[in-house]
N, C-alpha and C positions, 0 to 999 in steps of 0.2 A: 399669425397666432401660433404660439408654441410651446410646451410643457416641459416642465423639469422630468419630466422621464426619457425628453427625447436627447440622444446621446450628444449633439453637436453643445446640448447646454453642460454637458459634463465635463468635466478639467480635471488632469492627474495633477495632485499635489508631492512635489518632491520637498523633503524631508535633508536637512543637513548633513545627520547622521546616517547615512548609506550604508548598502548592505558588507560591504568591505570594511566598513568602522566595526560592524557589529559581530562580523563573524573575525575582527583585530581582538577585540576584547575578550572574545570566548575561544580564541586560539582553537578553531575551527573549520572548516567549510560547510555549508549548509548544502540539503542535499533532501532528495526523494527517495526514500529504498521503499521499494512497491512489491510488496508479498502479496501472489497471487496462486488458485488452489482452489482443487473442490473443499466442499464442505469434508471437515476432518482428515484434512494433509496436514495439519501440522503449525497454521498461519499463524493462531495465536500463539502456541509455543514460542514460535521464534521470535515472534516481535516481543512480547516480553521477556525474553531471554537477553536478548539484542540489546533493548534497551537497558537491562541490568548491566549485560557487560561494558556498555557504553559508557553508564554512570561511573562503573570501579575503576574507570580510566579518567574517569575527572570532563567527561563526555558530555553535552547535553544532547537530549532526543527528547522526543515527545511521540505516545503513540494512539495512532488515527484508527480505530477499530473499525470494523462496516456493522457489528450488531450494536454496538454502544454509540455509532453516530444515527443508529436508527432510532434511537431512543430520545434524538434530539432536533440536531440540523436537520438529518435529512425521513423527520418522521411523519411526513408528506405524502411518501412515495411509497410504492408497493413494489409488485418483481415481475409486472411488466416489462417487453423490450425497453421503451421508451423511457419508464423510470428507471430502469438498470441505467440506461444510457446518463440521465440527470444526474443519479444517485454518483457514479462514478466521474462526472464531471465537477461536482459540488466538492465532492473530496481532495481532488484534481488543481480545486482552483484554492481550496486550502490548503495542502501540503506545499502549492507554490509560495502562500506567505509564509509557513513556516520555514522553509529554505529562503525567501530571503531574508528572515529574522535572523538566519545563520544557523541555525536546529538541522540536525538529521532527524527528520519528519519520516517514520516506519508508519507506513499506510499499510492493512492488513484488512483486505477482502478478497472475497472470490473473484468479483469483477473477469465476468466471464466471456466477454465478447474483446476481443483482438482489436477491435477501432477504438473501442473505448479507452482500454490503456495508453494506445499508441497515440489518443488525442492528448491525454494527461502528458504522453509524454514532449508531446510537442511544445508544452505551457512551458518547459524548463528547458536550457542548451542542457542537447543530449547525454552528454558527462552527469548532469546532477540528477539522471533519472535513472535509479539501478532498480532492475525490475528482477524480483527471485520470482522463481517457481517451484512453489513446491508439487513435485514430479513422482505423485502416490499414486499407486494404483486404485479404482475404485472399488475394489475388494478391500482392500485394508480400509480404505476412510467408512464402508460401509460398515466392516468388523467394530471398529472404533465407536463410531457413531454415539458421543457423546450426547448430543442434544436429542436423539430419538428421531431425529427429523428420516435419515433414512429411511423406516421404518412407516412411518407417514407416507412420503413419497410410495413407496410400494404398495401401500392398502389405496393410495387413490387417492389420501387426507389431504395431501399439496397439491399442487399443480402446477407447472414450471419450474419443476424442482431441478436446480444446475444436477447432472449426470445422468439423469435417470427420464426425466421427459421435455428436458432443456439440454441444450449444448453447451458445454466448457473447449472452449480455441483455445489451444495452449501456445506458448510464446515461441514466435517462428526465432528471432533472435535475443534472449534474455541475457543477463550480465552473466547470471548466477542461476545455476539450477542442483537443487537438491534434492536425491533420491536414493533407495533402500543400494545396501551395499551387499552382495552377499546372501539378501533375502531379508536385513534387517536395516531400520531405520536408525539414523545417526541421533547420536543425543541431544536435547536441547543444546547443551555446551556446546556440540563438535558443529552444529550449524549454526548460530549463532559465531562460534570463531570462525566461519569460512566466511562470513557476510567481514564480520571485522577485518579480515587479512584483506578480502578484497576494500575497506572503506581506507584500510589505512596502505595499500600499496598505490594506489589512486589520490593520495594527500589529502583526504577530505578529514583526518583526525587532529591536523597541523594548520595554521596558517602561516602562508608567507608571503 
């Protein structure tokens, strides 16, 4: 007796059109850039910034937010270890088909545990998983503190809140790490071109 959930009944269906067809056509290489960051370093900045710049170069991207995929895929889960763990592997297993649609696929969460990235990054050969960090101190994202959440966190309102009564691992080896120069933070543009110089010294803006 046996069920179509059990795995031995499932078969990968290969497709003509391969991911080497696809990222031919969009004169490309598909890829994972994986911004990661407490809350108010900066993540969405750059992944929309990224992805503009990416466009004005005749680029495709597509970008993977962690609050806007909460509001969907992954609006299941809460900030629990365990759902941190899903929430980040559901991402994980998406930005892999966007890569090999041939897209540079900017995933922009905190995703605060070190195994969990480092599983996302195992789903792809190690070249197509370029992990940023953005490398803020938690005084400024507190300063910053856009959504109020810090401020929450502090009264007691959250609980598990990454920096303040949850832990942020920050990336023991990352591609790319971006931080205050001087005592100030680089502009949307100037981070945004340091992810592009590194996409396009590593050929992922070309195909050949």
């Amino acid at each position: 007796m046996s069920t179509l959930s059990n795995s031995r009944n499932i078969f990968w269906q290969e497709c003509p059109v391969g991911k080497h067809e696809r990222q031919k056509l969009l004169n490309q290489k598909g890829c994972v850039v994986w911004i990661t960051g407490l809350s108010g370093s900066g993540k969405s900045t750059l992944a929309c910034s990224l992805s503009r710049e990416l466009y004005s170069r005749g680029k495709l991207s597509y970008v993977l937010d962690g609050d806007n995929l909460r509001h969907g895929l992954n609006r299941d889960l809460g900030f629990k270890p365990e759902d941190r763990t899903e929430n980040i592997r559901r991402v994980g297993e998406v930005g892999k088909l966007f890569a090999e649609a041939g897209l540079i696929c900017i995933a922009s969460l905190i995703s605060p545990y070190r195994k969990d990235r480092d599983a996302c990054r195992t789903m792809l050969s190690d070249p197509n998983f370029i992990e940023v960090f953005m490398n803020m101190p938690l005084e400024l994202c507190e300063e910053r503190d856009a959504k109020g959440l810090y401020k929450l966190a502090r009264a007691g309102k959250i609980k598990g809140f990454t920096g303040i009564d949850d832990p942020y691992e920050p990336p023991v080896n990352c591609e790319i790490e971006i931080q205050q120069t001087g005592g100030f933070c680089p502009t949307p543009g100037a981070m945004a071109g340091q992810v592009v110089s590194y996409l396009e010294n590593k050929g992922f803006l070309q195909y050949q």
